[in-house]
VOTORKE-320658 format. One record per residue (C-alpha): residue number from 1; residue in three letters; chain; x, y, z. Coordinates in nm, 2 decimals. Example, Ala and Ser with C-alpha at 12.3 -4.5 7.8 and 13.67 -1.06 7.14 Angstrom:
SITE pos code unit      u      v      w
SITE   1  ALA    A   1.23  -0.45   0.78
SITE   2  SER    A   1.37  -0.11   0.71
END
This chain:
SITE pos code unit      u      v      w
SITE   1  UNK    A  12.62   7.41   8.83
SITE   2  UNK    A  12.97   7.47   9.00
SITE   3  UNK    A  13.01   7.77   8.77
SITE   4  UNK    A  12.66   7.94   8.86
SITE   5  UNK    A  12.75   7.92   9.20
SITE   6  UNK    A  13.12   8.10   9.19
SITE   7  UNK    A  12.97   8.33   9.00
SITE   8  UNK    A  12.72   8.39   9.24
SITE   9  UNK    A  12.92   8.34   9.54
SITE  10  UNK    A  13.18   8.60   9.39
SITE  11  UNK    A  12.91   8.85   9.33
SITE  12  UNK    A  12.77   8.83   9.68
SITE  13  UNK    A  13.16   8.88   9.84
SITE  14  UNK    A  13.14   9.20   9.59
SITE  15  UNK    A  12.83   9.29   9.69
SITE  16  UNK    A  12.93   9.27  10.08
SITE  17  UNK    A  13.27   9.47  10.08
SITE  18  UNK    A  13.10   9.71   9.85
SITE  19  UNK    A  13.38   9.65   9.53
SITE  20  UNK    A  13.31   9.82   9.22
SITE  21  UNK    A  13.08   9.65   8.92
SITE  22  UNK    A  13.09   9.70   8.54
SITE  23  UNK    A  12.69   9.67   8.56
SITE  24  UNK    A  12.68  10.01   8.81
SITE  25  UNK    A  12.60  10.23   8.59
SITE  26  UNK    A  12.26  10.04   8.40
SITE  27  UNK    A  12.16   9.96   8.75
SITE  28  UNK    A  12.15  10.27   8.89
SITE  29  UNK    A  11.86  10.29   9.13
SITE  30  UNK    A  11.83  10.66   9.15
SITE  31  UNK    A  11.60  10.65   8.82
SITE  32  UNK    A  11.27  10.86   8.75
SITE  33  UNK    A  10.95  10.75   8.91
SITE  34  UNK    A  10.69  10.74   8.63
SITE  35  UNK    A  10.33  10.60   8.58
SITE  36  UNK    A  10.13  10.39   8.37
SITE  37  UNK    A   9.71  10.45   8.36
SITE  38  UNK    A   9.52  10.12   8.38
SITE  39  UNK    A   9.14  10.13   8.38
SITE  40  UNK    A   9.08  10.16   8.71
SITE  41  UNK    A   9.38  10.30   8.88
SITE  42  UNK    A   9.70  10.47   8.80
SITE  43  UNK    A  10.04  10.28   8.92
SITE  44  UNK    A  10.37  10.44   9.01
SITE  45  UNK    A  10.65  10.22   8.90
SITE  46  UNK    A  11.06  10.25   8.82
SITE  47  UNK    A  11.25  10.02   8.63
SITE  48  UNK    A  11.60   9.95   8.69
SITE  49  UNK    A  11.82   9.76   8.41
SITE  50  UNK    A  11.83   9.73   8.04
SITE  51  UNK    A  11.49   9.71   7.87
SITE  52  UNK    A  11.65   9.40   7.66
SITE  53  UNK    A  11.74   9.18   8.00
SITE  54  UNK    A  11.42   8.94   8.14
SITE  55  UNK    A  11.21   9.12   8.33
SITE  56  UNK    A  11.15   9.06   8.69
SITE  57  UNK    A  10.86   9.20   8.84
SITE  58  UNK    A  10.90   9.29   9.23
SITE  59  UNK    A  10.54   9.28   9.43
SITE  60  UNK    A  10.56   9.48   9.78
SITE  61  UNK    A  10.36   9.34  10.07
SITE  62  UNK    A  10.08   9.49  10.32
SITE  63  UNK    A  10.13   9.93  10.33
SITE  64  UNK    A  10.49   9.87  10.16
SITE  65  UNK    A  10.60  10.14   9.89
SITE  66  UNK    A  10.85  10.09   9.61
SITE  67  UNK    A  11.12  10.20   9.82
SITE  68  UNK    A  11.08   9.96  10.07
SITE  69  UNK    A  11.27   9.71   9.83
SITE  70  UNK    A  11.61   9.77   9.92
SITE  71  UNK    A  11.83   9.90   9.72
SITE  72  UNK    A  12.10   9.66   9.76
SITE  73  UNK    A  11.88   9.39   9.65
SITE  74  UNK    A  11.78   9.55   9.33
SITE  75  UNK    A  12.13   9.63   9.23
SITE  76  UNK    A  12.26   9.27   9.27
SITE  77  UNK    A  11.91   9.19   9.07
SITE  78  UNK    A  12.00   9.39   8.82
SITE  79  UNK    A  12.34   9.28   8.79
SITE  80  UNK    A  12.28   8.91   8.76
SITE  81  UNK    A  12.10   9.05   8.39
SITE  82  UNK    A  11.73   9.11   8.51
SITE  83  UNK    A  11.49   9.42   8.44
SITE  84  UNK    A  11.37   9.50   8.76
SITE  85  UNK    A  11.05   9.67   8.81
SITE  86  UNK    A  10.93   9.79   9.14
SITE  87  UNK    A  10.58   9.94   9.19
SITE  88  UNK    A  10.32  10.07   9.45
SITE  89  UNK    A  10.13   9.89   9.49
SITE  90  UNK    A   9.76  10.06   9.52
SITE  91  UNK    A   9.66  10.26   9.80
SITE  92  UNK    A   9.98  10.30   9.86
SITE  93  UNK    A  10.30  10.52   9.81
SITE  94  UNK    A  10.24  10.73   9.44
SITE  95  UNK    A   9.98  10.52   9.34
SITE  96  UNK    A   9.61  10.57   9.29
SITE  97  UNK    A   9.43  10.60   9.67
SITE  98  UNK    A   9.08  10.40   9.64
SITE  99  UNK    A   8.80  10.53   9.83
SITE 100  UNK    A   8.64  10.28  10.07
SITE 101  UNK    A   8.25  10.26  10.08
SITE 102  UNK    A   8.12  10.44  10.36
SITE 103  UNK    A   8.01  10.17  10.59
SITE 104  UNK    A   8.35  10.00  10.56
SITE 105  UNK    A   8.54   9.98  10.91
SITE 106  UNK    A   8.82   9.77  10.99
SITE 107  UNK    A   8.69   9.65  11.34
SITE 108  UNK    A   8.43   9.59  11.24
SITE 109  UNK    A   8.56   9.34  10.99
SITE 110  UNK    A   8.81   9.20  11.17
SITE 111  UNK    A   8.55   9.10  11.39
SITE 112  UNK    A   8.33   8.91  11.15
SITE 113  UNK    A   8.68   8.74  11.02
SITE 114  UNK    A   8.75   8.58  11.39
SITE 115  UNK    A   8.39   8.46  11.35
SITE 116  UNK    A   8.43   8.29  11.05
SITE 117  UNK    A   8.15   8.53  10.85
SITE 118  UNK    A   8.22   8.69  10.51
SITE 119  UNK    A   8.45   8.99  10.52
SITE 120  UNK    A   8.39   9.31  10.30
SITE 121  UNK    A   8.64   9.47  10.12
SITE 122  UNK    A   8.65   9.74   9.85
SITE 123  UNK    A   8.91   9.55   9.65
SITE 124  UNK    A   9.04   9.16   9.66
SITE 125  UNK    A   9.42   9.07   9.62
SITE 126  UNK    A   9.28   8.93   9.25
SITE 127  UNK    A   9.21   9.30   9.14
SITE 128  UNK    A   9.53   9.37   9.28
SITE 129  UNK    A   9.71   9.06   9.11
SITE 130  UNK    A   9.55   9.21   8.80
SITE 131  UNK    A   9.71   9.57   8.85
SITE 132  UNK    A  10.01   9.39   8.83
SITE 133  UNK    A   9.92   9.23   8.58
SITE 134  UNK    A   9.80   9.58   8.39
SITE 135  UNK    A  10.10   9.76   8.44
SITE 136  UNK    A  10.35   9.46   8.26
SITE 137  UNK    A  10.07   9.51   7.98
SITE 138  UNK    A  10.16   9.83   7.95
SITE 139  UNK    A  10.51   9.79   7.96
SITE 140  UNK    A  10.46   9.53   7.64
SITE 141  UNK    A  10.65   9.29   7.90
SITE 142  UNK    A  10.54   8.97   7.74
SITE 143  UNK    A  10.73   8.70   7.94
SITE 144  UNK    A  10.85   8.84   8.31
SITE 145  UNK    A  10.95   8.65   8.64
SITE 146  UNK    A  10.75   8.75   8.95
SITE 147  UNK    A  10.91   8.84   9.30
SITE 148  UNK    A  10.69   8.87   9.55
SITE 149  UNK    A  10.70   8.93   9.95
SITE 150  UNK    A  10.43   8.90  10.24
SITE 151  UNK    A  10.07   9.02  10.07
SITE 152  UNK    A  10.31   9.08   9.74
SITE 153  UNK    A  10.35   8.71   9.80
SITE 154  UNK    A   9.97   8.63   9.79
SITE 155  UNK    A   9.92   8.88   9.48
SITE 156  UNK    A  10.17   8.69   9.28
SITE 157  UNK    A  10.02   8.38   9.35
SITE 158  UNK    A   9.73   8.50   9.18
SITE 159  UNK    A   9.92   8.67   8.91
SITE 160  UNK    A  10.07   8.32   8.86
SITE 161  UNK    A   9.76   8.16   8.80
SITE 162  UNK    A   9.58   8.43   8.57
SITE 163  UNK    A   9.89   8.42   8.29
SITE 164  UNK    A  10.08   8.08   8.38
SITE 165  UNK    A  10.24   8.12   8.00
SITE 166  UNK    A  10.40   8.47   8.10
SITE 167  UNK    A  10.57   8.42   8.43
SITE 168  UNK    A  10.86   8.25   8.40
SITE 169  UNK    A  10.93   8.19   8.75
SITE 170  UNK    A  10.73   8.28   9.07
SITE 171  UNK    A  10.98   8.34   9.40
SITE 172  UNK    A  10.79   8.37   9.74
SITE 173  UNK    A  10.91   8.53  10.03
SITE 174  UNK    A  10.77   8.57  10.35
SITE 175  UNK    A  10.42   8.43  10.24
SITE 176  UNK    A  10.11   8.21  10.32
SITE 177  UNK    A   9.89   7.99  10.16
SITE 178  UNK    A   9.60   8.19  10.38
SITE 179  UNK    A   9.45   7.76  10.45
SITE 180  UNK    A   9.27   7.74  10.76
SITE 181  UNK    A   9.47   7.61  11.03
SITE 182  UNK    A   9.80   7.77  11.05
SITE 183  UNK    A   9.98   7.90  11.27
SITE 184  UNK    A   9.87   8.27  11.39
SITE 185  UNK    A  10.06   8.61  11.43
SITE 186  UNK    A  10.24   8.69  11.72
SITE 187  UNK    A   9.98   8.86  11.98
SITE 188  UNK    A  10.19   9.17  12.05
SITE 189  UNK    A  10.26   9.22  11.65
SITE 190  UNK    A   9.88   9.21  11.61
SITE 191  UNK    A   9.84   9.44  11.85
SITE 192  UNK    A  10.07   9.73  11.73
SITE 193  UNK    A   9.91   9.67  11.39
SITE 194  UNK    A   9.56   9.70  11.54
SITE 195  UNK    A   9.70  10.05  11.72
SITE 196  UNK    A   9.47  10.38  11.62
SITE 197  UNK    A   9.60  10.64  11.37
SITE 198  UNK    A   9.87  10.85  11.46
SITE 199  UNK    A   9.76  11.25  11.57
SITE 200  UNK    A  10.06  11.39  11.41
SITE 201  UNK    A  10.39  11.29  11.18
SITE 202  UNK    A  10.63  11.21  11.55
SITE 203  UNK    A  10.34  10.99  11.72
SITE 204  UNK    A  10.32  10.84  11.34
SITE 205  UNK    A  10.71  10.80  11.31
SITE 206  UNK    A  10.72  10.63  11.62
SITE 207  UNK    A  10.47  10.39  11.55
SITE 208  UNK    A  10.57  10.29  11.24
SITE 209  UNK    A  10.96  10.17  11.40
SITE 210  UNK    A  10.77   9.99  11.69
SITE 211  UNK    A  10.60   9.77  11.41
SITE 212  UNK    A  10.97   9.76  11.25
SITE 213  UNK    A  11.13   9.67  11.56
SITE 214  UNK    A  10.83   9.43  11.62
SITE 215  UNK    A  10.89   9.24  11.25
SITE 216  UNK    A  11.26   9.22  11.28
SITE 217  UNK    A  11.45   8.88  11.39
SITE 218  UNK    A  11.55   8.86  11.74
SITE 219  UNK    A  11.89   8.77  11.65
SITE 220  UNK    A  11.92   9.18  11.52
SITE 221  UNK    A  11.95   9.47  11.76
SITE 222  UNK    A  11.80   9.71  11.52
SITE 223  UNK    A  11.99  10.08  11.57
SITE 224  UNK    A  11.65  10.33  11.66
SITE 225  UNK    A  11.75  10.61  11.47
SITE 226  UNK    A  11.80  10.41  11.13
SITE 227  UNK    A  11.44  10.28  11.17
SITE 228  UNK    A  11.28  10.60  11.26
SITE 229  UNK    A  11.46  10.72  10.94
SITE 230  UNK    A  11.32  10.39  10.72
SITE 231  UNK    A  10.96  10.53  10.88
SITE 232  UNK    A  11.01  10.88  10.79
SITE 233  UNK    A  11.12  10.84  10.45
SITE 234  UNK    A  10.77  10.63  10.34
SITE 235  UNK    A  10.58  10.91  10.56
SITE 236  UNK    A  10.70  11.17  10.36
SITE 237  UNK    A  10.69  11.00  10.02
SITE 238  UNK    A  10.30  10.92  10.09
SITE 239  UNK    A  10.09  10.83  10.42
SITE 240  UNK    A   9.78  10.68  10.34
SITE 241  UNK    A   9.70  10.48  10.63
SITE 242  UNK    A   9.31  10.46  10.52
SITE 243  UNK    A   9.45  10.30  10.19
SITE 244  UNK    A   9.65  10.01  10.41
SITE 245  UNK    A   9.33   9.92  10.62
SITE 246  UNK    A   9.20   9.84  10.30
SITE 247  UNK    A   9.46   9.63  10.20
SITE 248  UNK    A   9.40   9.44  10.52
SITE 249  UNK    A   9.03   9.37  10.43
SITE 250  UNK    A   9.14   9.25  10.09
SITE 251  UNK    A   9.38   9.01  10.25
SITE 252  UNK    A   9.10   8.90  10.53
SITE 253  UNK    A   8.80   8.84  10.27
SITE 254  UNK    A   9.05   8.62  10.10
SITE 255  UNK    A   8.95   8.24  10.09
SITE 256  UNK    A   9.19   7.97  10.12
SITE 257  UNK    A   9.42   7.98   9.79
SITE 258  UNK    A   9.53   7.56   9.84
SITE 259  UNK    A   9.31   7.50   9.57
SITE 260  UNK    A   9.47   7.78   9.29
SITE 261  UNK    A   9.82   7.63   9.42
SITE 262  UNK    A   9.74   7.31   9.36
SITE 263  UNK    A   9.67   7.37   8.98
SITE 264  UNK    A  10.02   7.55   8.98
SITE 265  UNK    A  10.29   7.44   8.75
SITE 266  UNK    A  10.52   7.75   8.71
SITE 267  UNK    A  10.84   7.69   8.86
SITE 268  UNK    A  10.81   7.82   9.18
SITE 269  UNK    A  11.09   7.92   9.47
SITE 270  UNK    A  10.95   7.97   9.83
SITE 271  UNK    A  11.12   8.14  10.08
SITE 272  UNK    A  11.10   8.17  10.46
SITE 273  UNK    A  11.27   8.25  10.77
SITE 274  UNK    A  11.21   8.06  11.06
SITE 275  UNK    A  11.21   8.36  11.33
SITE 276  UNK    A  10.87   8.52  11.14
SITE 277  UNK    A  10.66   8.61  11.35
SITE 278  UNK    A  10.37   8.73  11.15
SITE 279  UNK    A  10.33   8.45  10.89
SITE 280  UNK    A  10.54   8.16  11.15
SITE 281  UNK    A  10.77   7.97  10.91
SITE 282  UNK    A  10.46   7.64  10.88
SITE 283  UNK    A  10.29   7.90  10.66
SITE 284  UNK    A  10.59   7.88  10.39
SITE 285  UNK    A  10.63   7.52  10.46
SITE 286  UNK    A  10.22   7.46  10.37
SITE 287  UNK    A  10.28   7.67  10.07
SITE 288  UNK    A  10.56   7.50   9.93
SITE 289  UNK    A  10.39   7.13  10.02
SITE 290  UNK    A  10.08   7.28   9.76
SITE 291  UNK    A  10.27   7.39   9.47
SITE 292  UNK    A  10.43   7.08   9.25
SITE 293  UNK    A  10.78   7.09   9.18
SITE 294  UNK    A  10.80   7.41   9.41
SITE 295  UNK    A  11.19   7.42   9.62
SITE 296  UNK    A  11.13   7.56   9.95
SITE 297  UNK    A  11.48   7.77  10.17
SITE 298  UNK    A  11.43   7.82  10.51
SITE 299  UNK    A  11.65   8.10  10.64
SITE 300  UNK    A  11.73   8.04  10.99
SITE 301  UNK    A  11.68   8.37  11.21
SITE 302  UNK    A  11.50   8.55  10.95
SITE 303  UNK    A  11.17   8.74  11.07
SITE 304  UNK    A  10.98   8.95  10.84
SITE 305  UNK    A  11.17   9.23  10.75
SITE 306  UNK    A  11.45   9.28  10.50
SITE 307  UNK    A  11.70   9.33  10.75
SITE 308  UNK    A  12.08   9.40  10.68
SITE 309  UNK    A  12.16   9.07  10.84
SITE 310  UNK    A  11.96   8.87  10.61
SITE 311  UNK    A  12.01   9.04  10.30
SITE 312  UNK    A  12.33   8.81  10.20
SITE 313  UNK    A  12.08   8.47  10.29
SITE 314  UNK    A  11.87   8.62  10.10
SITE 315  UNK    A  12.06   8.67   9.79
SITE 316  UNK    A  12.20   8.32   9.81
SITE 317  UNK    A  11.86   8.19   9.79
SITE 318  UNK    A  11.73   8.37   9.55
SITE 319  UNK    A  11.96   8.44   9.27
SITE 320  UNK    A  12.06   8.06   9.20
SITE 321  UNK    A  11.72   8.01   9.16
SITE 322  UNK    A  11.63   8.31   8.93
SITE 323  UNK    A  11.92   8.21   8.69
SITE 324  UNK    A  11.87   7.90   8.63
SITE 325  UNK    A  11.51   8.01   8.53
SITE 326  UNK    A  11.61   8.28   8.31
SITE 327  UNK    A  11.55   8.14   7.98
SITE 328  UNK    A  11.34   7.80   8.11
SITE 329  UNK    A  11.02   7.81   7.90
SITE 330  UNK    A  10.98   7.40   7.92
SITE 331  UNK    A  10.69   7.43   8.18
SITE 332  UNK    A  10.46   7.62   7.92
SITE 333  UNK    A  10.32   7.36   7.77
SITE 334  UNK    A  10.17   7.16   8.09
SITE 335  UNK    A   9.98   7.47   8.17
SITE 336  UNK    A   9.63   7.45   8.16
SITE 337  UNK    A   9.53   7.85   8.18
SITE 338  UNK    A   9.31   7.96   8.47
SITE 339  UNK    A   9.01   8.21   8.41
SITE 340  UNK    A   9.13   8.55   8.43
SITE 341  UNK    A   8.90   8.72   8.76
SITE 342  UNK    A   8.67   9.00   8.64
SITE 343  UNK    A   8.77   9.37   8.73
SITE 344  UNK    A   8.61   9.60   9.00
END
């Protein structure tokens, strides 16, 4: 135990003053984008490590791209010996861009989700768990551990339950149970994320750091510039704002997932900060309370953004956790398999 956490607690002091590794050069992030085709859609994924380490599989949340994982936090996965793939998810960044039926309005079903009626959506967050799911297929990635953050969060739970005796671990940041109950999102963050489409790449620029600023903690001053620069980065790799309303409808006509965490028994991590003020920090508190066995870290002050601030808290949390799960295959045979959900 004590030697697990020098070794972590000298990487992180590396990590922070920026001192040289012997792993650099396998985890260099500045590797070719390529692309595996699954049956119904076509995902754009790197990987960052040696093809022999365990693989750890990185699941983006709501309209996030590959690159919004950041690169600090893929090195210092990579280094503590994990594979790390990173994907778009789809609709998003490089990825294949569904085309939504054409009665299918986001008002509209936002609407009938306040009112407690069914909510339509071209795609659920299972066909999207099974993309995932698809692409490690194609990798031959038998046994991998499963990162995932906000919606990437919910899509790994699901990935969790359709192949229990392939992910090693699950860690959850950021994330929800989606039960009945909780606590809402902050009225103003809905708001800007209700906003209408932008005319033009400024007006889109500077809509997209308001909903930065808006998800950061309040304990950050975030610099303006360096967030209109995170904005215009993702705008010029791939805007497809179309393709995130879509992935809101899948995460609104999702039921309750208590009962799939309840028949849970992959070692699970959840993470939360308790200045979020999308998911507030009850929803990683519910989630944890519904998976057995599952450790829950609050981070105090972190929102719901990867912020520089909270990218050492972060670490700490996570990469105790992922070792000491690196070669733990003990929960296997407890695992009663789910049914794996059909395809679109």
């Amino acid at each position: 135990m004590w030697a697990r956490f020098f070794s972590t607690t000298v990487f992180l002091a590396a990590l922070l003053l920026g001192l040289p590794s012997q792993a650099a050069s396998r985890c260099d992030v500045n590797v070719p984008t390529q692309r595996v085709e699954l049956e119904q859609v076509s995902l754009a994924y790197q990987s960052i490590g040696r093809a022999s380490d365990p693989a750890l599989l990185l699941v983006m949340g709501l309209g996030g791209q590959l690159i919004h994982w950041p690169d600090e936090v893929v090195v210092a996965l990579c280094q503590q010996g994990f594979r790390v793939i990173r994907y778009d998810n789809r609709d998003v960044g490089l990825s294949t861009w569904r085309q939504a039926p054409a009665n299918a309005n986001l008002t509209f079903e936002v609407l009938r989700y306040k009112l407690g009626l069914p909510v339509a959506a071209p795609y659920s967050l299972t066909d999207m768990a099974d993309d995932a799911l698809g692409l490690m297929n194609a990798l031959q990635v038998e046994q991998f551990h499963v990162l995932g953050a906000s919606m990437g969060g919910m899509i790994a739970q699901h990935l969790a339950a359709m192949a229990p005796q392939r992910v090693e671990s699950l860690t959850l940041i950021m994330t929800s149970s989606g039960a009945e109950g909780l606590p809402a999102p902050n009225a103003a963050l809905v708001q800007l994320l209700s906003r209408r489409g932008a005319p033009n790449r400024e007006v889109a620029l500077e809509q997209q750091a308001d909903l930065l600023a808006a998800l950061g903690s309040p304990q950050v001053t975030d610099d303006r510039q360096a967030l209109l620069h995170q904005a215009a980065e993702a705008y010029d790799r791939a805007f497809n704002p179309e393709g995130v309303k879509r992935q809101i409808m899948a995460i609104l006509a999702e039921p309750s997932r208590v009962a799939l965490l309840n028949q849970l028994r992959v070692p699970t991590l959840v993470v939360h900060g308790t200045a979020d003020p999308l998911l507030p920090v009850m929803h990683g508190v519910h989630l944890a309370a519904h998976i057995q066995g599952s450790q829950l870290k609050l981070i105090p002050g972190l929102a719901h953004r990867f912020q520089e601030a909270f990218k050492a808290p972060l670490l700490a949390a996570v990469l105790p956790y992922l070792q000491s799960h690196r070669e733990d295959t003990s929960h296997w045979a407890q695992i009663d398999p789910l049914p794996a959900p059909n395809l679109l």
